[in-house]
N, C-alpha and C positions, 0 to 999 in steps of 0.2 A: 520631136514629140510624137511623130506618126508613126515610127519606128516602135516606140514605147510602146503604145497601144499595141498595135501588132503583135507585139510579141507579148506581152500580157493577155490579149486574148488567145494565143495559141495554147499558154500554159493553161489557161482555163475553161478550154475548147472541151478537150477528153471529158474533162469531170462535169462540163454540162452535159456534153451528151449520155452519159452512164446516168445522172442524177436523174435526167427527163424521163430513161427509160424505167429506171427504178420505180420512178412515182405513176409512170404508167402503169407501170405492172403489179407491185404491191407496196412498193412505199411509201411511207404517208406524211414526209415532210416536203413541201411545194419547192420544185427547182427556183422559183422567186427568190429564195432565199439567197443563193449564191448569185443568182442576177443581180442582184440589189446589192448586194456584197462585192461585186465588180463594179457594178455605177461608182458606188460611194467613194472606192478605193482607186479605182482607173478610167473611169466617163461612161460616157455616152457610146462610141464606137463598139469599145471592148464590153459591155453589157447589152449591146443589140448582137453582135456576135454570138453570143453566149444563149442569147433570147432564142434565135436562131437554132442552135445547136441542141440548147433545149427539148426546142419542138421537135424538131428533127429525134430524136431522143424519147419521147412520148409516143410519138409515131412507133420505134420500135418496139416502145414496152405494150404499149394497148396492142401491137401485132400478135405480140408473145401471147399475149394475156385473152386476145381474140383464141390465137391457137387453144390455149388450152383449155375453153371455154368450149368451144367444137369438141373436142375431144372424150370430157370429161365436165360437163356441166356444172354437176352437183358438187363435185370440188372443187371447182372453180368458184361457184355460189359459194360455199361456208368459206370457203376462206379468204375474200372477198370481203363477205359479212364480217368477218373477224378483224380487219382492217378498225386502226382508229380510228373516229371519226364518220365510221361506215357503217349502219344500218338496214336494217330488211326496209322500214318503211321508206328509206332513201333511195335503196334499189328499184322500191315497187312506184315508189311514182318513175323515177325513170323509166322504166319499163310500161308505165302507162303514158306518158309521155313522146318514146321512140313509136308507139304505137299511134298513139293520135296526128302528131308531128312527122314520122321519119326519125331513122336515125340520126342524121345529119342535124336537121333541124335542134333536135331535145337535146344532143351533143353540145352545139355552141349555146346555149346555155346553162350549160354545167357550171361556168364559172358564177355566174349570178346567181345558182338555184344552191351554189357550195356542193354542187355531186360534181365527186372527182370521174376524170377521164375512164380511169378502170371498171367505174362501174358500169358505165357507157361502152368497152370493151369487153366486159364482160356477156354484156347481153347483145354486143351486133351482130351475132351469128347467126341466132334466131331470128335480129329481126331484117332480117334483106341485104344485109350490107356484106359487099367484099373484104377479103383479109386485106387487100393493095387502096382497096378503097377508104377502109377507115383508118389504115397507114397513114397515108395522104391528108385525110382529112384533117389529122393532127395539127399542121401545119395553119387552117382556118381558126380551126378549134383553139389552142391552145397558144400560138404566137401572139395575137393581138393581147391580152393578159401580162404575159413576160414581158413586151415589152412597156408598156404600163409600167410595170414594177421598173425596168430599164429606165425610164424617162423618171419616173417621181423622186428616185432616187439618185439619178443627175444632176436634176435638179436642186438638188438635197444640197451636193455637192458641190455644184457651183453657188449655192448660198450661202455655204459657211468656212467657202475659203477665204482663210486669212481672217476669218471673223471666232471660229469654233475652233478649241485645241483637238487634234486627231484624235484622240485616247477620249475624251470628252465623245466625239462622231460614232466613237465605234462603241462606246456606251449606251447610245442613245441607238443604234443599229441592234445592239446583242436587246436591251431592252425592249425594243419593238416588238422581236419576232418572237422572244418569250412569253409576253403580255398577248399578244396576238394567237400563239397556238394555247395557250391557259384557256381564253377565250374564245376558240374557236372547240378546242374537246369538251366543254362545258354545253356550250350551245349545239353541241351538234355530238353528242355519245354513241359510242358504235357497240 
């Protein structure tokens, strides 16, 4: 069985790391998804992998998205702003926030405040922080979260083995994450 895992998380390694950097940098469906999509489907191991890879993965997009932030600000802002889910007013408390806190600080908690990583990349350039550094920081930032979804969804897992038919699990999985971003672009309009 340890074999299995292994090799289910290999297959699923790449596309964590690509999804984590996507949503760092302007995509705006959360790598949770496929974490959780691995818990449910292969444990615990292979979606802390994955969690893992993730971050690793965010770290690259918020880099990109750092880069081009230096670069070229103002398009980086509107497009950014254009981002579902992604607002001026969400940017500007961040931004008053990274300012009152640090970057670092107002960063970990984005996931609590629902401002994503990129917007917090978007604006580290300005505020004090290194490209290598808020790289890195990803990893603080944005791990403990995925794994979360890792574990709740293990959990899931080992609840309703043998208790829930599969096709029923992944109903209740595709159901989730629907119902979840319905209500997540309602409460939060960009």
């Amino acid at each position: 069985m340890a074999n299995a895992a292994g090799d289910t998380s290999r297959d699923w390694s790449f596309a964590a790391l690509i999804w984590g950097a996507a949503e760092g940098f302007l995509f705006f469906i959360v790598p949770d998804v496929l974490i959780s999509w691995v818990a449910l489907r292969h444990g615990l191991k292979a979606a802390v992998i994955v969690s893992l890879l993730a971050a690793v993965g965010a770290g690259i997009g918020g880099a990109a998205m750092y880069g081009w932030s230096a670069r070229n600000p103002v398009a980086a802002l509107n497009t950014v702003a254009a981002v579902p889910a992604v607002s001026t007013p969400m940017i500007v408390n961040a931004s008053v926030a990274m300012d009152r806190e640090g970057w670092f600080a107002a960063a970990l908690k984005g996931p609590i405040t629902s401002t994503p990583y990129k917007v917090y990349a978007l604006l580290a350039p300005s505020r004090g922080a290194t490209v290598w550094g808020f790289a890195l920081g990803a990893l603080p930032i944005r791990l403990p979260r995925f794994l979360l979804a890792a574990v709740a969804f293990a959990v899931i897992r080992w609840l309703a083995q043998g208790r829930i038919d599969a096709r029923w699990l992944i109903t209740g999985f595709t159901a989730w994450w629907v119902l979840f971003y319905v209500w997540f672009w309602v409460a939060h309009p960009g």
